[in-house]
N, C-alpha and C positions, 0 to 999 in steps of 0.2 A: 288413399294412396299417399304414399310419404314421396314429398318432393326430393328426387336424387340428382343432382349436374354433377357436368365432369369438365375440367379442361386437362386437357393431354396434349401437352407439349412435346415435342421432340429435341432432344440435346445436344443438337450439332451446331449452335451456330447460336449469336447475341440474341436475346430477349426484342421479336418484334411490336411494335405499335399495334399492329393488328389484331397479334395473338393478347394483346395486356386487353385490350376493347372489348373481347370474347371474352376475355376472364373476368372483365368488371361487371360484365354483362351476365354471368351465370352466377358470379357471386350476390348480386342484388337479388335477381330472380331467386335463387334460395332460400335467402334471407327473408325474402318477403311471403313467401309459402311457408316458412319455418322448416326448410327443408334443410337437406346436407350438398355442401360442396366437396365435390371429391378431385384431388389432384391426380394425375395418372400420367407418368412420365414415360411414353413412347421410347423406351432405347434398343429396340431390337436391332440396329442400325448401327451394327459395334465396328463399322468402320470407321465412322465418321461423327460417334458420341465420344462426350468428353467430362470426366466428374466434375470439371470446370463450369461447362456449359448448364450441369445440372444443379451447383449450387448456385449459377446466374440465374437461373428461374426461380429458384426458390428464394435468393435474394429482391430482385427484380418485385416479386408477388410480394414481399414484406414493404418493400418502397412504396408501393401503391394502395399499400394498406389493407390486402389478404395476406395477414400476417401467420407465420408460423404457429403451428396448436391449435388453430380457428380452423382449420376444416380437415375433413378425414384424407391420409393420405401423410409421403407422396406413397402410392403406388409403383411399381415398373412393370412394365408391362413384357419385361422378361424372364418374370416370375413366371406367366402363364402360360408359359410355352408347351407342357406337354397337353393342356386344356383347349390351345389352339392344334396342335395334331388330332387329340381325339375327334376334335368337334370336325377336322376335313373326315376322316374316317368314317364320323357317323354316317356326316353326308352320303360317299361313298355308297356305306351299306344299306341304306333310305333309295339309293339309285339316283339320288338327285346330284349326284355329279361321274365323273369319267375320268381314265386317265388318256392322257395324250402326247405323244411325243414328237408333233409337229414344230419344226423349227420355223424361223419367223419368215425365212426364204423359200420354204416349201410355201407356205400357206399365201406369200404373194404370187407366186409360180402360177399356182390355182385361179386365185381369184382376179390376179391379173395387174393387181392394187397392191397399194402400199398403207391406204387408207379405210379399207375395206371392214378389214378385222378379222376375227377368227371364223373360218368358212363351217364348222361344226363337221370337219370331215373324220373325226374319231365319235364320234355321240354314239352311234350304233353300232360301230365295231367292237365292242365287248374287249379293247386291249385292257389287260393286268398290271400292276402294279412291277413298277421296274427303277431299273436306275436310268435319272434322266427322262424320264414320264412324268410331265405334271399333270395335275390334276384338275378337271373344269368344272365348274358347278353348272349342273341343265338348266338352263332358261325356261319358264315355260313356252312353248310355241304360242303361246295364242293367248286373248287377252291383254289386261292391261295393269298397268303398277301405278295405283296410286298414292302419293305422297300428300298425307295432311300436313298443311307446315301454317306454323303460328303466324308466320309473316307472311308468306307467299301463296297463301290459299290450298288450292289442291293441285300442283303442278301433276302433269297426268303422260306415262311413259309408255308406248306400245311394245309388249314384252319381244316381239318378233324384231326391235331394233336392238336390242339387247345381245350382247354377242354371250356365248358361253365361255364367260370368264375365268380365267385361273384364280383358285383359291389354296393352291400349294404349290410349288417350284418342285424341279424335279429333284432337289435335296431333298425333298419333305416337308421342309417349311413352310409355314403358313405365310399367306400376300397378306400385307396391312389390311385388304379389304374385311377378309375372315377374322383376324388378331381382333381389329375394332370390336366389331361386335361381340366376339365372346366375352371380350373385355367388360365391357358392355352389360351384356348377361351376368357375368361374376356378379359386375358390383351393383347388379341392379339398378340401374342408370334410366330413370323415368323420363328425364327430358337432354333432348342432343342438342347445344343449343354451342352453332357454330358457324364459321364462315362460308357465303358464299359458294366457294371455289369446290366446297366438297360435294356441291347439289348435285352434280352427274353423278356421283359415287349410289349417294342415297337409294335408286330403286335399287343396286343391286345388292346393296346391304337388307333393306327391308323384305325382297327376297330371300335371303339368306337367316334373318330371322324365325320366318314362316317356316322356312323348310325348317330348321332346327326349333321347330315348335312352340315359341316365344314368341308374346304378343309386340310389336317394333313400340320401340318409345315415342315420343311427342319432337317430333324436328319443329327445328328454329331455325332457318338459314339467315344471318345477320348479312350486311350489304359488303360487297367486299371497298376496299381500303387503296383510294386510287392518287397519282400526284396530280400537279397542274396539269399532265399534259392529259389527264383522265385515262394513264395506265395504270398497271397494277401497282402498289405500291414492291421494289424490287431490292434486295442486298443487296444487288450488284450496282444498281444507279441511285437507287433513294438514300435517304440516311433513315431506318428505322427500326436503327438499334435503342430501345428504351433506354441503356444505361450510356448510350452516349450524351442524350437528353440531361441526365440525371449530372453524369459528371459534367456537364456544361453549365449546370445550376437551374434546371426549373425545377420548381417546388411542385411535388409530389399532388400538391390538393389539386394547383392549375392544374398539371399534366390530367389527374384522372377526371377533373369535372370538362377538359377539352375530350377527353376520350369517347367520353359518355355523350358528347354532340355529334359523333361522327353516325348518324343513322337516325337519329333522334333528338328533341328538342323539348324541354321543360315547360310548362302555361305559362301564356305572356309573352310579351316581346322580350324573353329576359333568357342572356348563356350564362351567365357567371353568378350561381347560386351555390348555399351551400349541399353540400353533402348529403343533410338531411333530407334535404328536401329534391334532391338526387333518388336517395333511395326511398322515400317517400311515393314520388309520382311516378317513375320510370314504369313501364308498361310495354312488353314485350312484344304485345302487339299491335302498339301504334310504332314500332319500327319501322321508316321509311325503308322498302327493298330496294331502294335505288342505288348506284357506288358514292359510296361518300367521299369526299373531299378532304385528305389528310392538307391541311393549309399551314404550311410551321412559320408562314409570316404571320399567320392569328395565332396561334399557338403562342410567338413570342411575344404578342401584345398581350396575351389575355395571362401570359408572366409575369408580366410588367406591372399590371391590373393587381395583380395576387400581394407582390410584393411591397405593393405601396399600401395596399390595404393592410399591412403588417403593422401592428403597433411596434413601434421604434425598438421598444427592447427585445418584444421578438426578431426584426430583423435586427438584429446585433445579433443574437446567437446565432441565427442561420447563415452572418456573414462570418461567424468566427470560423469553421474550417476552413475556409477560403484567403483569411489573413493569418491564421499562425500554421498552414500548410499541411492539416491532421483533416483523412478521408476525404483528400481533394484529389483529380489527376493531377494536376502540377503545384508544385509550391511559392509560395511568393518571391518574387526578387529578394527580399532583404532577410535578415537572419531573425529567429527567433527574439533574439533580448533586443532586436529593432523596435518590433512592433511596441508601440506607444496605446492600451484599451482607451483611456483615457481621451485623449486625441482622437482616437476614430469617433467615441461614441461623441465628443464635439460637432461632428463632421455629418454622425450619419442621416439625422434624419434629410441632411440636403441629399445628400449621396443617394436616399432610397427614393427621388423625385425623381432621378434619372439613370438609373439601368433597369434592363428588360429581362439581365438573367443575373446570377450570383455571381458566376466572374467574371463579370463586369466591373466587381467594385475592387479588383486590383489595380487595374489603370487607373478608375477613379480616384482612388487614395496613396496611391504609391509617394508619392513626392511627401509623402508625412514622415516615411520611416526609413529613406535610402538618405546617405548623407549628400548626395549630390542628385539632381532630377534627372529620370531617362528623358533624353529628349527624342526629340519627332523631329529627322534633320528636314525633313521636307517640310514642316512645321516652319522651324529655325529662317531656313532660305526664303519660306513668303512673310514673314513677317520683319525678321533682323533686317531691313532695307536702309536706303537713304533716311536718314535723320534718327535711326534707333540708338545710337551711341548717345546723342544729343539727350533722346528724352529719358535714358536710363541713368547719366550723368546726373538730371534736376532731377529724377524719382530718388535717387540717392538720398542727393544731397535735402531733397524735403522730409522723406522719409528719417532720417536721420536727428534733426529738428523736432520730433513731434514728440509732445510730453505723455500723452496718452496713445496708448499702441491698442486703437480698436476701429471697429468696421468702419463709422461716420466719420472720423478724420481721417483713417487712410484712402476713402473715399473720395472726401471733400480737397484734400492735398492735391492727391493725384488728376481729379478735376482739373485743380488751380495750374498744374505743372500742362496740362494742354491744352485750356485756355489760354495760354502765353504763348503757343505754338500755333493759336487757330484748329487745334484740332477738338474733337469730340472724347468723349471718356472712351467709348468704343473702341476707336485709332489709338489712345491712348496707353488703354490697359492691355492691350494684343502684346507688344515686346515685354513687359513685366511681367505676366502669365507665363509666357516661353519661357524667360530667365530663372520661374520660379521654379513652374509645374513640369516645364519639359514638352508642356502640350498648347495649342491653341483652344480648345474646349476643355473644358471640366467643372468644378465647382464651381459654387460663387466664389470671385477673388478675392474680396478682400475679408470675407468669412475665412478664408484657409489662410489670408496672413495672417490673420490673429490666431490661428490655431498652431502655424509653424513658427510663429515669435521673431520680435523684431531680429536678434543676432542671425538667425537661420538667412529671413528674407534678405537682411541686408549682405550676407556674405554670398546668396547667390546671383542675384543685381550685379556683385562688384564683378562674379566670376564669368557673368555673363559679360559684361561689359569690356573685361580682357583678350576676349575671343572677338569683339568684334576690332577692327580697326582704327 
């Protein structure tokens, strides 16, 4: 049997965390049967799909490395629309379903409930096909629906809780339940390997297989994708849009080998491995079923982790969108013929000991390329205090003096100028920093003076010093 997966996304809305963890997750499994991955874009839902949304997954799936041309597809699954009518129809003539044109008010009326479900009060009334009649596939009364699942054993459903589900609308249309699967059928789809959340769906799919004569494929139910508070992961309160991620700067390798932790864990006391050895081990079922913990305070460490591991000149390129403002969300403060390569690549490899995502290194470097420093006034106010005019006065005037313009004597100087104050280099170098950088934290200082040169440092000192008092 030739290994088939699918991930089928729907097009209404940003690329989730969840759905990228499902797709790294059928895409390995594939890979490692020598099977096929098949894409299959859900847009029957043309209120609320968008061609946008659809080249966000397909971009989205290139970011993370299910790159375009590597697997069959995309599909739409609005292609199959008249294969979804036949296949209610067959049902129908099979007898394995009914039409019904109980409204959702009648059928509480009856059962008294709101929670109930459908009371099965059209199953043996032989009503005909009509406008505004949908259609329900027969349950079996009796017996039981069992689901083999790779990770969840043999979860086991009593067919008599099973309500007689709608599998057309009274337009005709086929319900996502029926769509799936014939989908499914089409493309030949040997293993379903997906989230959680669809596990109630599964007997009645599987039923619906049987009855259309088709043997059900191999389920996977993966753990669903919860926050701190161990809810669902939600659009409405989470952030887990994958490309908000992306434009935020973590690098695509972090993001998928944190993906690939959320249910599962690599030999060893070890998260942060390569790829290889990602799709190497990964084993579908030693997936923990339990809800995994989406953590983006790990997430942003284990970015940090990525980036430092970076050989220098790689991260230079992966900072360059970022400083000359090409496939970034926002562009940098300063203008194109600002930016100084030279000077950053000076700068960077301090720069890549301390951020956690990619733009981060605009703050961090800004003060290289703007002619004058953003400052941080709340910055400014705790540091510019009693005696800052005083030590920026002798930083001047030593600074000025000094015949070599590098790290050990601006250093050693600046030392000297607060040792004559009784202060520490610490107390000392905080109003200098501000004057320079704009900021109380960032690089090492006197590595960026010698990077912004003495005329620079010393004209922002003076301009600092006119602002104070």
């Amino acid at each position: 049997m030739t290994v088939r997966v699918r991930f089928a996304p729907s097009p209404t809305g940003m690329f989730h965390v969840g759905g990228a963890r499902s797709a790294l997750q059928n895409w390995i499994y594939a890979r490692q049967q020598g099977g096929v991955f098949v894409l299959r874009v859900e847009d029957t839902d043309a209120a609320r799909n968008r061609p946008e949304w659809t080249e966000g997954i397909l971009s989205a799936l290139d970011w993370i490395g299910i790159e375009r041309g590597s697997y069959e597809g995309p599909y739409f699954q609005s292609a199959n629309a008249e294969q979804h009518r036949a296949a209610a129809q067959k049902l129908y003539g099979l007898g394995r379903a009914y039409y019904c044109d109980c409204t959702r008010e009648q059928v509480q009326a009856r059962t008294g409930s709101q929670y109930q479900g459908y009371d099965g009060y059209h199953r043996d009334r032989n009503l005909g096909p009509g406008e505004g009649r949908a259609l329900r596939f027969r349950t079996p009364d009796e017996g039981e629906t069992v689901v083999v699942d790779l990770i969840r054993g043999e979860p086991t459903f009593e067919n008599k809780l099973i309500e007689d589900f709608v599998i057309a609308r009274g337009d005709g249309s086929p319900v996502f339940l029926l769509a799936n699967v014939v989908d499914d059928m089409i493309m030949e789809i040997s293993h379903v390997i997906r989230a959680e959340e669809h596990l109630p769906n599964t007997p009645k799919q599987q039923l619906l297989w049987e009855a259309l004569g088709v043997k059900p494929p191999i389920w996977a139910h993966v753990p669903v994708v919860v926050n701190e508070k161990r809810q669902k992961l939600s659009k409405r309160r989470d952030k887990v849009a994958l490309e908000a991620y992306k434009d935020e700067g973590y690098l695509a390798s972090a993001m998928r080998n944190y993906l690939m932790l959320l249910g599962w864990a690599p030999s060893g006391d070890r998260e942060i491995v390569a790829w290889s050895v990602i799709e190497s081990e990964f084993r579908l079922e030693e997936v923990n079923p339990s809800p995994a913990f989406f953590d983006e305070k790990k997430l942003r460490a284990f970015n940090g982790d990525y980036i430092r591991a970076l050989p220098v000149e790689e991260f230079i390129a992966a900072c360059t969108p970022w400083l000359t403002g090409t496939d970034t969300i926002a562009p940098p403060p300063w203008q194109p013929d600002e930016f100084d390569p030279d000077a950053f690549a000076a700068v960077a490899a301090l720069a890549q000991t301390r951020i956690a995502v990619m733009s981060e290194i605009v703050p961090n470097v800004d003060f290289l390329f703007l002619a004058s420093p953003l400052v941080d006034e709340a910055a400014w106010a705790k540091t510019m205090k009693e005696g800052a005019a005083e030590l920026l006065d002798a930083a001047i005037v030593a600074f000025e003096a000094l015949e070599t313009w590098d790290t050990d004597p601006l250093k050693t100087t600046l030392e000297q100028v607060g040792a004559e104050r009784g202060l520490k280099l610490g107390k000392t170098q905080a109003p200098v920093r501000v004057a320079v950088t704009g900021r109380t934290v960032g690089l090492p200082l006197f590595e960026s003076l010698v990077v912004l040169g003495r005329e620079r440092t010393l004209a922002r000192l003076r301009a600092a010093r006119v602002r104070l008092p």
